[in-house]
Structure formats: C-alpha cells, structure tokens
N, C-alpha and C positions, 0 to 999 in steps of 0.2 A: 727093631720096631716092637713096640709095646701090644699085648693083647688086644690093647682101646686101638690100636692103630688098624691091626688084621682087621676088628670087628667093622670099622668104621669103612675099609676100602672095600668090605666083602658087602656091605650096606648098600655101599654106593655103584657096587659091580652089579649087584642084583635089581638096584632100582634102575641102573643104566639097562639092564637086558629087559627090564619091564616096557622100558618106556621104547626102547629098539619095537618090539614086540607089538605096542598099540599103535606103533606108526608105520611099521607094517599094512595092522588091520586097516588102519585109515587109510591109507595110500590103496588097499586092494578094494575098500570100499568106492573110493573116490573113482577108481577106473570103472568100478560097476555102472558109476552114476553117470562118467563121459559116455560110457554105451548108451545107456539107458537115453539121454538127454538126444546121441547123435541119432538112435531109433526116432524119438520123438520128431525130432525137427524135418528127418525122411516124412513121414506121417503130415506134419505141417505144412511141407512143402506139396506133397499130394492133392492134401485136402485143398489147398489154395490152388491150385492147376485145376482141378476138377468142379472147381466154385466158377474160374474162370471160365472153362469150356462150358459150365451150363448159363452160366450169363451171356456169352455169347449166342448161344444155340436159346433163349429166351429173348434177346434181344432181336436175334433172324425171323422167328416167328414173330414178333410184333411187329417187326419191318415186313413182313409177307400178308400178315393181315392174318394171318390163321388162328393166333389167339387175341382173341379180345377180352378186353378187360371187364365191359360189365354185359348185360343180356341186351342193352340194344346195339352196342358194336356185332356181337358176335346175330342179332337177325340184319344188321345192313351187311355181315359179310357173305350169310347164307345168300341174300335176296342177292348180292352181284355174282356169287357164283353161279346162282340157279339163272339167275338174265345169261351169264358169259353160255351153258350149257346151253338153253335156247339157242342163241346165237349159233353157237357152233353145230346145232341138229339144224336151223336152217340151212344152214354152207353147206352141210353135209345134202341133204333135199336136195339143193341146187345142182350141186355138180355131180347126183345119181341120176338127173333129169336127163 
C-alpha cells in the first residue's frame, strides 16, 4: 500500500468513529426523548381522568340541582329548599305533639 492509501483508510477510519460517535449521541438522545414523551403521556393521561372525574362530579351537581347556572335557577333552588325545610320543621311539630 501506497502512503495515498494509509492516509485515505486512516480518513476513512476516523470519519467511520465520528460518525459511530454521533449516533451514539443520537441514539442516547432519542432514548431521553422516549422518557420524556412516556412522562408526558402519564401526565395526559392524568389530566384526562381528572377532567373526567370533574365533569362527572359537575354534571351530579346539576342533576341534584345544587348548582345553577344563572341567579334565577339558583333563588327557585334556595325557595325549594327553604319550602322542603318548612315542611320537615312541620313533621318535625307533629310528631313532638
């Protein structure tokens, strides 16, 4: 082999352990990024269960009547509980008679 040859395989040895080298980097990058991504989606999935459980528990209260949407739902819910309380301090009168 000719010096041109040594120089050329030593070229090509060096740019082969370069390129080993930044695909290494990559490769340890990309595994950073599958954590990073599988963290996230934990998180997403969280946040969607807990979006869930409050729509639920928002949707019970409107079915229960306890929240109302504007100020004359929430005085016709006051006026039925305060009639339902009545009511039951009557019962109550009666059956201390």
């Amino acid at each position: 082999m000719t010096d041109e040859h040594i120089q050329l395989l030593q070229s090509l040895h060096l740019k082969i352990e370069q390129l080993k080298a930044l695909y290494e980097k990559e490769k340890a990058k990309n595994q950073v990024l599958v954590q990073e991504l599988e963290k996230e989606k934990k998180e997403l999935m969280y946040a969607h269960k807990k979006m869930l459980e409050l729509q639920t528990n928002y949707d019970n209260l409107l079915t229960a009547g306890l929240l109302s949407v504007n100020e004359d739902e929430r005085k016709k819910a006051k006026y039925r509980l305060s009639k339902m309380v009545r009511e039951i301090d009557k019962c109550l009168a009666l059956l201390n008679q």
